[in-house]
PyMOL Python script that loads the backbone (N, CA, C, O; Angstrom):
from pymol import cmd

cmd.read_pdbstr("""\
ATOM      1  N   UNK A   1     123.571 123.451  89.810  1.00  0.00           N
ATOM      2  CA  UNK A   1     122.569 123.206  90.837  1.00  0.00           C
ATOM      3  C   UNK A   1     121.642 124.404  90.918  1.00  0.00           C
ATOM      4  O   UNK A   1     122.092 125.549  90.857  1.00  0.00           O
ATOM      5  N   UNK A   2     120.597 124.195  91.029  1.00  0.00           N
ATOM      6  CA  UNK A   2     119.259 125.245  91.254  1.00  0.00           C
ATOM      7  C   UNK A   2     119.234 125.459  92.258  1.00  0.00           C
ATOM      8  O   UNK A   2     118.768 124.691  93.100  1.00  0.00           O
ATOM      9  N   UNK A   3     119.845 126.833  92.551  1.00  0.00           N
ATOM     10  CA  UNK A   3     119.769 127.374  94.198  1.00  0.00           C
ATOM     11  C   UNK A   3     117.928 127.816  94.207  1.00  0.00           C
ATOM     12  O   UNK A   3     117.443 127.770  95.337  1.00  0.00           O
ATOM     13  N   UNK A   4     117.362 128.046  93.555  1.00  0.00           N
ATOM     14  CA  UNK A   4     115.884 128.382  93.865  1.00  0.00           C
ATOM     15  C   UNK A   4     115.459 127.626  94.816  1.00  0.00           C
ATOM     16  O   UNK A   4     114.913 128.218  95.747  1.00  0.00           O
ATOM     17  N   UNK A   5     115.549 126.291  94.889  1.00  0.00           N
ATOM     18  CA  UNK A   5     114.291 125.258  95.200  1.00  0.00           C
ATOM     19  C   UNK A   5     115.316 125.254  96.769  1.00  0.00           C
ATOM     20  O   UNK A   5     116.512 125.472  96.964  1.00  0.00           O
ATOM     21  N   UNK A   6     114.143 124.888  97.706  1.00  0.00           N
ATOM     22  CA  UNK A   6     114.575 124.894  99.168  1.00  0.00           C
ATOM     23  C   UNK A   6     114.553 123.574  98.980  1.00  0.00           C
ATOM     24  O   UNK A   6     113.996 122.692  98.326  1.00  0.00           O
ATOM     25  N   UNK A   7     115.840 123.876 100.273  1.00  0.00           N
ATOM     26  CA  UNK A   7     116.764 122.020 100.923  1.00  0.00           C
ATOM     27  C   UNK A   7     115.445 121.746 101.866  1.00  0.00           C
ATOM     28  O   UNK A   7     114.705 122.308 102.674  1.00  0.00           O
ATOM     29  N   UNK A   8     115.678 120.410 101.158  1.00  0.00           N
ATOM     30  CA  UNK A   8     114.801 119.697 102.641  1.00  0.00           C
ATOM     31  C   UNK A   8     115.004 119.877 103.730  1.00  0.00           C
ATOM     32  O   UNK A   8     116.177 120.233 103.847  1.00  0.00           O
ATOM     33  N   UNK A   9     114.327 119.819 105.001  1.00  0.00           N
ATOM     34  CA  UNK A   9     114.824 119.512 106.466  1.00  0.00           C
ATOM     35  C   UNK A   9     115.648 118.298 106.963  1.00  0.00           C
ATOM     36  O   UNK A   9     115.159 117.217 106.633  1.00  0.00           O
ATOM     37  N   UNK A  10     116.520 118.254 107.513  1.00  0.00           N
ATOM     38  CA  UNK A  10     117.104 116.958 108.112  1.00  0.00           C
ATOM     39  C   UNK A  10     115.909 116.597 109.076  1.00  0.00           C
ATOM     40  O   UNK A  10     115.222 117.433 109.662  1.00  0.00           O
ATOM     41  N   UNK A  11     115.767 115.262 109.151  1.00  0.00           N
ATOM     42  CA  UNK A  11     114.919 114.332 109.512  1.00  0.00           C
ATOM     43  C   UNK A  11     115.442 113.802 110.736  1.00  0.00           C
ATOM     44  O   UNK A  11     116.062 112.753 110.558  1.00  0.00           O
ATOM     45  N   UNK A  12     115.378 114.265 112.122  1.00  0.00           N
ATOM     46  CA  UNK A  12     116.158 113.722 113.144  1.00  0.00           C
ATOM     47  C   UNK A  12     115.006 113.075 113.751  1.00  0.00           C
ATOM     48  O   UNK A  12     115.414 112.040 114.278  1.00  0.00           O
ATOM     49  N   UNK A  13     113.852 113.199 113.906  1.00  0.00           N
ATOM     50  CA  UNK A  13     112.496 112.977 114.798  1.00  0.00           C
ATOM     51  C   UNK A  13     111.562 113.190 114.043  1.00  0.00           C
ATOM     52  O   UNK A  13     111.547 114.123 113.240  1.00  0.00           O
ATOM     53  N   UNK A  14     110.200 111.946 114.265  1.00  0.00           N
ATOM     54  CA  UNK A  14     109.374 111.916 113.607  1.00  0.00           C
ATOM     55  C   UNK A  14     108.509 113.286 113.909  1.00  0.00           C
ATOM     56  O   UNK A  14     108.883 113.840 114.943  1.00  0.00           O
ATOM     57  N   UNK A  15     107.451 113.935 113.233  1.00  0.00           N
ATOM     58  CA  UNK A  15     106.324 114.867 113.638  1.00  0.00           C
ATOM     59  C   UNK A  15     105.633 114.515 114.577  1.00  0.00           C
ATOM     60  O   UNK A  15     105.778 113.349 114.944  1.00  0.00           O
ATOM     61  N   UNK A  16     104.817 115.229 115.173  1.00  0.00           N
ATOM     62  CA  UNK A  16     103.638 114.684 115.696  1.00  0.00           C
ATOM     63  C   UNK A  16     102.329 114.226 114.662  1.00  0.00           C
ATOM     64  O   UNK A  16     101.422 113.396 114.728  1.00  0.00           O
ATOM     65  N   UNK A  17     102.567 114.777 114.137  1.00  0.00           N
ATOM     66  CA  UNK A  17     101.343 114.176 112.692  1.00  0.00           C
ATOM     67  C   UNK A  17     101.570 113.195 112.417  1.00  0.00           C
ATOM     68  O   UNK A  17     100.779 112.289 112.682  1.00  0.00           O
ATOM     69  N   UNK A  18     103.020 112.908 111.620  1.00  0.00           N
ATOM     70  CA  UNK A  18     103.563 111.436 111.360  1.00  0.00           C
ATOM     71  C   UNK A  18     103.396 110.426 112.454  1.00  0.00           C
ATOM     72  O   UNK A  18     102.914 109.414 111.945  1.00  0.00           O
ATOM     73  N   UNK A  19     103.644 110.221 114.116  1.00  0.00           N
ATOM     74  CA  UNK A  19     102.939 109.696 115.154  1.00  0.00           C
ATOM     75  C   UNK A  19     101.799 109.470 114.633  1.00  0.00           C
ATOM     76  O   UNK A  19     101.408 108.340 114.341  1.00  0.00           O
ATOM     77  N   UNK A  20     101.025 110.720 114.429  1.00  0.00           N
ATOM     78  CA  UNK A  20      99.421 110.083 114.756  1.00  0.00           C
ATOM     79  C   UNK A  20      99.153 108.797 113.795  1.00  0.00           C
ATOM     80  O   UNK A  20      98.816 107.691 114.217  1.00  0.00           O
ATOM     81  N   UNK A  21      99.339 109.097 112.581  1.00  0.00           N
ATOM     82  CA  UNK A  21      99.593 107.634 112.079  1.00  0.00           C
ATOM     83  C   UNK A  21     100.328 106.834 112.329  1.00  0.00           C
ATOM     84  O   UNK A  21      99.553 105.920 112.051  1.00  0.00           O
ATOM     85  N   UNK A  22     101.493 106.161 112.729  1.00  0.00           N
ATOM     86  CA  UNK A  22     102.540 105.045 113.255  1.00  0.00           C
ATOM     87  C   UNK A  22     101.601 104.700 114.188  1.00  0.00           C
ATOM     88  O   UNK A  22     100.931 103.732 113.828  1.00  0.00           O
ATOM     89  N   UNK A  23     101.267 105.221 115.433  1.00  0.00           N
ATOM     90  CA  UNK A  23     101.222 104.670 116.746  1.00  0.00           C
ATOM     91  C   UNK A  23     100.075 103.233 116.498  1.00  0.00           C
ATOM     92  O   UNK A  23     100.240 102.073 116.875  1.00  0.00           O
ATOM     93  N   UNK A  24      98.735 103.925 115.617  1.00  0.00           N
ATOM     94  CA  UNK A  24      97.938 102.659 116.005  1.00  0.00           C
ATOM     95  C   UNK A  24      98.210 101.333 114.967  1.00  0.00           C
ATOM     96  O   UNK A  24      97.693 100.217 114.998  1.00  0.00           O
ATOM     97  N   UNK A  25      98.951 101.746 114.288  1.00  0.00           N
ATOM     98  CA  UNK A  25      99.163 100.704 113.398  1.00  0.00           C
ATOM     99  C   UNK A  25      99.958  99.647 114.243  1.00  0.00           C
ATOM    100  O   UNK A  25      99.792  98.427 114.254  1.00  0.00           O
ATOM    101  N   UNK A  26     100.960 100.485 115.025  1.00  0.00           N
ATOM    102  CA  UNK A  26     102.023  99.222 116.194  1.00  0.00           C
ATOM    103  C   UNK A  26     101.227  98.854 116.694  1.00  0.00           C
ATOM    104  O   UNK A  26     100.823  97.733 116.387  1.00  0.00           O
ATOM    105  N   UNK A  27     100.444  99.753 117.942  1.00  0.00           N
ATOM    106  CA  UNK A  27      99.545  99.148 118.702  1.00  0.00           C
ATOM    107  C   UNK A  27      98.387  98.257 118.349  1.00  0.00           C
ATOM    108  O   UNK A  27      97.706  97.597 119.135  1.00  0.00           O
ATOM    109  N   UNK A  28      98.242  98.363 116.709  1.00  0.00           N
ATOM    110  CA  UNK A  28      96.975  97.385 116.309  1.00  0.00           C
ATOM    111  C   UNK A  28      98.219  95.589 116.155  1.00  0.00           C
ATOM    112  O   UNK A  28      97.990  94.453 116.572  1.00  0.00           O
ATOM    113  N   UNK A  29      99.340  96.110 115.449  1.00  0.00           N
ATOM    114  CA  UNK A  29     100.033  94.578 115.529  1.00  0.00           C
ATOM    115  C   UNK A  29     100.965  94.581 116.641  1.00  0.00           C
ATOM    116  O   UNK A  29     101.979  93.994 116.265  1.00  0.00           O
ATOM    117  N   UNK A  30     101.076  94.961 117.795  1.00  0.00           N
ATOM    118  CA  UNK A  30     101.245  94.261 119.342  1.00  0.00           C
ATOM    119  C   UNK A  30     100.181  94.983 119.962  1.00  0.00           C
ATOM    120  O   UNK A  30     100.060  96.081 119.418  1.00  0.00           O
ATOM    121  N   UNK A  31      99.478  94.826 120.755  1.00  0.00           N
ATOM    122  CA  UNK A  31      98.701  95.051 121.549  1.00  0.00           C
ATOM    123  C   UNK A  31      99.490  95.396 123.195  1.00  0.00           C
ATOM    124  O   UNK A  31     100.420  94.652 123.505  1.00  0.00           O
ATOM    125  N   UNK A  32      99.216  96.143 123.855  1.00  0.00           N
ATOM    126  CA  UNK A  32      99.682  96.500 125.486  1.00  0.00           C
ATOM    127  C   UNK A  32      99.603  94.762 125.797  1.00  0.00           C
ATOM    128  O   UNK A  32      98.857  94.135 125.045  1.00  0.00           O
ATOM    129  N   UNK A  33     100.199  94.134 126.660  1.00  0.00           N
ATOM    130  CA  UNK A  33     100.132  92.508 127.512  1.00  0.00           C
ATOM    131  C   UNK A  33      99.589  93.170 128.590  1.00  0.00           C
ATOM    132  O   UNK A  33      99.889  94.283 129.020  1.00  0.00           O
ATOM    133  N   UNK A  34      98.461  92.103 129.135  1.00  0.00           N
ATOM    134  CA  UNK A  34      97.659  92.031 129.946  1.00  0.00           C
ATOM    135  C   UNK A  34      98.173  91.847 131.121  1.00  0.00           C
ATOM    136  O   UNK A  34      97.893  92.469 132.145  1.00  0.00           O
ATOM    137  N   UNK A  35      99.061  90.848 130.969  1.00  0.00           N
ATOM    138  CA  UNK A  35     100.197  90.460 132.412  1.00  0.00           C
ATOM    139  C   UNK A  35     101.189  91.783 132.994  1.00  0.00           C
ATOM    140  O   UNK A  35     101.956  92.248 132.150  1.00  0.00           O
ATOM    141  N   UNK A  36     101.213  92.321 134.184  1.00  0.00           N
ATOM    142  CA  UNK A  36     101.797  93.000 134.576  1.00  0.00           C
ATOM    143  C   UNK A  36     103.675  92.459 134.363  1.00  0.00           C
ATOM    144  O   UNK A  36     104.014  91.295 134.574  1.00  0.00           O
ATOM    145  N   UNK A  37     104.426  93.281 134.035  1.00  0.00           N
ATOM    146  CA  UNK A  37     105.703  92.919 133.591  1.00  0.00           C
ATOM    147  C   UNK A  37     106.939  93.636 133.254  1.00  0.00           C
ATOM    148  O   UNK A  37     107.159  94.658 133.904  1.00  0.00           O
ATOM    149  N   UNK A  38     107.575  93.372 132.578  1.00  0.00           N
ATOM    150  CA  UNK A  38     108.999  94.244 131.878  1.00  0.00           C
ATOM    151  C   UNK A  38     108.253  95.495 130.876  1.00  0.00           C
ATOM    152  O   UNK A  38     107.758  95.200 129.788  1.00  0.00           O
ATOM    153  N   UNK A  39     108.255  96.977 131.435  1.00  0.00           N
ATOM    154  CA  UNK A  39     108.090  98.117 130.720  1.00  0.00           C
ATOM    155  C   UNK A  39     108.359  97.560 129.474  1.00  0.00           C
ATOM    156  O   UNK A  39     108.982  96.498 129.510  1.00  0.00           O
ATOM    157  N   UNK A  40     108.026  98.036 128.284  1.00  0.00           N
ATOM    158  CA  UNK A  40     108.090  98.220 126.772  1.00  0.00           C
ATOM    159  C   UNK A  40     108.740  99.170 126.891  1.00  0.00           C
ATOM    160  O   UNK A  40     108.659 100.020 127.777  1.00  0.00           O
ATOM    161  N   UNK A  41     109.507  99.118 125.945  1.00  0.00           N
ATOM    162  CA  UNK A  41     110.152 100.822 125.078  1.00  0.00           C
ATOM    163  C   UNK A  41     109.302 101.415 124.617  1.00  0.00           C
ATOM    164  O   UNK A  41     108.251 100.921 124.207  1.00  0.00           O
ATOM    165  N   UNK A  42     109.748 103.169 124.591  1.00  0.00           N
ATOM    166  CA  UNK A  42     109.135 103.689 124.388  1.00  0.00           C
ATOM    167  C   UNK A  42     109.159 103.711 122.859  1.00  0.00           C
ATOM    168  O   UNK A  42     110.313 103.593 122.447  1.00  0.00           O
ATOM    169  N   UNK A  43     108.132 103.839 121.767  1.00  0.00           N
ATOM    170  CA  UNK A  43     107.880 103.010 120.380  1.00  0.00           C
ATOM    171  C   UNK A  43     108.648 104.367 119.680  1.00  0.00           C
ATOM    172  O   UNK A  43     109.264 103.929 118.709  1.00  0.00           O
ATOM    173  N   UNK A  44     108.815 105.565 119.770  1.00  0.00           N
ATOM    174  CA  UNK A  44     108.508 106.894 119.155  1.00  0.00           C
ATOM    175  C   UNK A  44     109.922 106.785 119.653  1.00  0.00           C
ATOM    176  O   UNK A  44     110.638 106.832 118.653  1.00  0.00           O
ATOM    177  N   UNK A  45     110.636 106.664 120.706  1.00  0.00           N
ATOM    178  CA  UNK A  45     111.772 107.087 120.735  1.00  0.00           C
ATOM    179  C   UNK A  45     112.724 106.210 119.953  1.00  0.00           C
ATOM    180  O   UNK A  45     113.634 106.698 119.281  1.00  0.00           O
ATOM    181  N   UNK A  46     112.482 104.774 120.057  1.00  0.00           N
ATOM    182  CA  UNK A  46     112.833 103.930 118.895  1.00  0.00           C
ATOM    183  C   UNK A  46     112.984 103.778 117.782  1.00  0.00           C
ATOM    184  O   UNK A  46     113.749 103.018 117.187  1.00  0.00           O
ATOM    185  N   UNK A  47     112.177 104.578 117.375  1.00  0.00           N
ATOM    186  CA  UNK A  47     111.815 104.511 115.634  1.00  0.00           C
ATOM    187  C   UNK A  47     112.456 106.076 115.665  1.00  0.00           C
ATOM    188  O   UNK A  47     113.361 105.859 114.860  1.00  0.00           O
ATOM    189  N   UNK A  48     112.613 107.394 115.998  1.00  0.00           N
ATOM    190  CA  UNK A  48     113.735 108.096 116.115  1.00  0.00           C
ATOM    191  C   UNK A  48     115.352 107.853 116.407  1.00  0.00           C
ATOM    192  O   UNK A  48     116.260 108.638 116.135  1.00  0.00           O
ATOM    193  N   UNK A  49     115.472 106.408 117.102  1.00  0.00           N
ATOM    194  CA  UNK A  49     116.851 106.084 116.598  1.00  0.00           C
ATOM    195  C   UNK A  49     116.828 105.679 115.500  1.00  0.00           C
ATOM    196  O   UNK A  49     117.631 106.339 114.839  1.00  0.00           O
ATOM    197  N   UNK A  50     116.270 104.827 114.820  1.00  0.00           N
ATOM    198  CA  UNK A  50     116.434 104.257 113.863  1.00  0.00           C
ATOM    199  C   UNK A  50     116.695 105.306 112.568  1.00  0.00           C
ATOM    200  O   UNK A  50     117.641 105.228 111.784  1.00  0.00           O
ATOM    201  N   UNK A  51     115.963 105.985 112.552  1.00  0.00           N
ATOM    202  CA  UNK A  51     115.947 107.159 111.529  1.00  0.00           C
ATOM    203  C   UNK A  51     117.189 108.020 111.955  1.00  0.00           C
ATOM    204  O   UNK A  51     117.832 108.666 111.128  1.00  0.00           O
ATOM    205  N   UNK A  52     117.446 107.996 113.105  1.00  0.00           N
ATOM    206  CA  UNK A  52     118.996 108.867 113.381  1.00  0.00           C
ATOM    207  C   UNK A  52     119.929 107.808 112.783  1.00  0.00           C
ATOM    208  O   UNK A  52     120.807 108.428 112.184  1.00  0.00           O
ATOM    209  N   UNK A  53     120.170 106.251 112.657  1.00  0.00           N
ATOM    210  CA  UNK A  53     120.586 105.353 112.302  1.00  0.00           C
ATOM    211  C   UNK A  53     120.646 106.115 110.971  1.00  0.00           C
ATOM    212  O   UNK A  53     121.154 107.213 110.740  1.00  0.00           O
ATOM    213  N   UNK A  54     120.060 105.339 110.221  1.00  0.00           N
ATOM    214  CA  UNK A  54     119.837 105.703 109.076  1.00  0.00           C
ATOM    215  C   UNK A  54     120.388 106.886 108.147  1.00  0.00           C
ATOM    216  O   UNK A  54     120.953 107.099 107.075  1.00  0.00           O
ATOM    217  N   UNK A  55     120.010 107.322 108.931  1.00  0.00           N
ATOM    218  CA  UNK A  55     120.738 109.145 108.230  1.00  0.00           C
ATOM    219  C   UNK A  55     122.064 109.541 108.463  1.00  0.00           C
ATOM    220  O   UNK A  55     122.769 109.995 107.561  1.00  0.00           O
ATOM    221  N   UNK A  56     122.428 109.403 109.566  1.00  0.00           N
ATOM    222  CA  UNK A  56     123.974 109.606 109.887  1.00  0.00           C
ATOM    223  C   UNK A  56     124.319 108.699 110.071  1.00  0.00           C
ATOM    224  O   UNK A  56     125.213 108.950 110.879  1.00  0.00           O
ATOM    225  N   UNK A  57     124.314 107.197 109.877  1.00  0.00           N
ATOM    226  CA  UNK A  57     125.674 106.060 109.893  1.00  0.00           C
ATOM    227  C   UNK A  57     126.401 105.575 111.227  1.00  0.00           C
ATOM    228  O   UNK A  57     127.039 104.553 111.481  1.00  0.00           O
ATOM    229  N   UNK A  58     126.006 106.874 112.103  1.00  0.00           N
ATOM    230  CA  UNK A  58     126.441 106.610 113.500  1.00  0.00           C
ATOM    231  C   UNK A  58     128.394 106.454 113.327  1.00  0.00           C
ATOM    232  O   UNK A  58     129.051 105.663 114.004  1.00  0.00           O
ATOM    233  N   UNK A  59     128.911 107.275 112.422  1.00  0.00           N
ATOM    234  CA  UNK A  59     130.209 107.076 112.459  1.00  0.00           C
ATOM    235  C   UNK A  59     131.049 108.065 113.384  1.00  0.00           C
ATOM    236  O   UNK A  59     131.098 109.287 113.526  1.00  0.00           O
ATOM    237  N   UNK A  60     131.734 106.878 113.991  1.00  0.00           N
ATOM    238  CA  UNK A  60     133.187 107.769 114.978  1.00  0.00           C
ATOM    239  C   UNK A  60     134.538 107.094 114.418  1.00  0.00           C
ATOM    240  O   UNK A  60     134.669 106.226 113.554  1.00  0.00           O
ATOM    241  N   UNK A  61     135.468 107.752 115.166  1.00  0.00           N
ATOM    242  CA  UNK A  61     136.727 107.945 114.722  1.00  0.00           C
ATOM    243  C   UNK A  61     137.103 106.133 115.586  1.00  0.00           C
ATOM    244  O   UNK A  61     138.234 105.649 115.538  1.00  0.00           O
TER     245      UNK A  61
END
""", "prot")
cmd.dss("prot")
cmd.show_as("cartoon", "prot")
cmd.util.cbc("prot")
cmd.orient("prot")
């Protein structure tokens, strides 16, 4: 193994850069509802589970 080359970062949370692109792409395919109603999730904290999903397996004993 080539100790030279640096380890990636673990990936727990998106950037804020990476956001700036995601957000309008969701918001362009759902739009906010006009009707006052049931809060939405928050989109960024969602898509940070998922990627915590993803990466660690979510395994317990």
């Amino acid at each position: 193994m080539d100790r030279t080359k640096k380890a990636m970062e673990t990936i727990w949370e998106i950037s804020d850069d990476l956001w700036q692109i995601i957000e309008p792409i969701l918001v362009k395919d759902c739009p906010p509802p006009r009707n006052p109603g049931r809060h939405r999730a928050d989109w960024r904290r969602c898509i940070n589970g998922i990627i915590f999903r993803m990466r660690s397996g979510c395994q317990w004993k």
